[in-house]
Every structure is written in C-alpha cells, then in structure tokens.
N, C-alpha and C positions, 0 to 999 in steps of 0.2 A: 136810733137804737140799734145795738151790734147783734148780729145772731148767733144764738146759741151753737157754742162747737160741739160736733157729735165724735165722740171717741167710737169708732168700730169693734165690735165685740171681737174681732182676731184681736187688734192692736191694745185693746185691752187687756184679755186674757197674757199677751205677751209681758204687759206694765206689773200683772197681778203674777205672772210667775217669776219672773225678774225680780221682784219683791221676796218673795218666798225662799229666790232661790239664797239672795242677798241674806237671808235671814238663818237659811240655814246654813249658806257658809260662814258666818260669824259664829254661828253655834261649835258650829266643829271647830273653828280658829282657837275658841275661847275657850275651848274642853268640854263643854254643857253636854255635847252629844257623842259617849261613850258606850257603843254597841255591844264590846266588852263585858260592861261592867254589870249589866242585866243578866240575872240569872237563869238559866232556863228553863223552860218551861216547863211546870210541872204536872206533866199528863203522866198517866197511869204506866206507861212503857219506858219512862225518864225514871221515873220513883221505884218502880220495878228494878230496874238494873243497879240504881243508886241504893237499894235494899242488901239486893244480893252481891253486891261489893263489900259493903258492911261487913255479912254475916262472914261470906267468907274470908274478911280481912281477919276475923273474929276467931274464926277455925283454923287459921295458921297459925296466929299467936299461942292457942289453946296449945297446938299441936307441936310446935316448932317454939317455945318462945326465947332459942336461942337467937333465933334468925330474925329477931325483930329490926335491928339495923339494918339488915341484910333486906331485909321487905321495904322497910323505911328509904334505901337508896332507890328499888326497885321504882316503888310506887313515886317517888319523887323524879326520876327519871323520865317515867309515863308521865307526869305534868308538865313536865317541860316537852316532850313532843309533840302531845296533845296542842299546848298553846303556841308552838311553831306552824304546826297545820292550819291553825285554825287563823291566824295571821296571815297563811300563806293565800286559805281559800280568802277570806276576804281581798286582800289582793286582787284576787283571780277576779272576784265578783264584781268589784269597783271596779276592774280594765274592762269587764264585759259587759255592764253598764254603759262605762262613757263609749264602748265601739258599738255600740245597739243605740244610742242617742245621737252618733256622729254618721251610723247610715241612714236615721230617717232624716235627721239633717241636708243629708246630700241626695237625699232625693228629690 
C-alpha cells in the first residue's frame, strides 16, 4: 500500500493562486474583466457633483442658448481628458502593482 502524498499548505496556496491567477488572466485576455465599464459609485458626494453639473449644464443653456455647440465642444473636450487621465492612472496603478509584487518577490 503507497502512502498518502501531503501537499504543504505554502506549495498549495502557491497551486490555488497559480489557478486564480490563470483565471484571471484569461478574463482580461477575453474582455470579461473591464474596470472601465463599471459605473461609479454612487455615494452621496459622486451624485452631488453629477446633480450640480446637471443643473448648471441647465443654466447655461437657459442663459446662453446660443452657445449650445460652443458648450457641446466644451464639455466633449472634458471627456476626452477625463478618459486619457484616467487610462493614464490606471497605467500608473498596474506598473505600481506589479513593482510592489516584484519587491516582495525579491525578498
């Protein structure tokens, strides 16, 4: 009779995140996992600001509604910055990640 092999709780843990990790990068390979596309979150100081953009997107047109294009470029301008920063942090965040994994790696 052969004896039972004991897998080590390190060298396990290592097979169980190997696994994980395998899984989440076919996620992302495949598009599943789009951080992007999640709205955010809607706390009270998000919904606030996204109110008072509203209103006063509201009171320019009232006020100006010559300048509706003129707003219209504006504000479209601001989305495209907005989602170049926000590309850029994530960036930033995934290289300071993998350099915070690759020094406790090398310790």
């Amino acid at each position: 009779m052969s004896k039972p092999q004991h897998i080590s709780v390190y060298y396990l843990n290592i097979i169980l995140e190997d696994q994980q990790m395998n899984n989440i990068l076919n996620k992302l390979y495949y598009g599943e996992i789009n951080p992007s596309e999640k709205p955010a979150p809607a706390t009270k100081q998000y919904t606030d600001n996204r109110d008072l953009i509203c209103s006063t997107e509201e009171q320019l047109l009232d006020q100006f509604p010559d300048c509706k294009e003129l707003l219209d470029t504006y504000t479209d301008a601001l989305h495209i910055e907005t989602q170049l920063e926000c590309e850029a942090d994530f960036e930033r965040g995934f290289r300071l990640g993998a350099a915070i994994m690759l020094n406790i790696l090398n310790e």
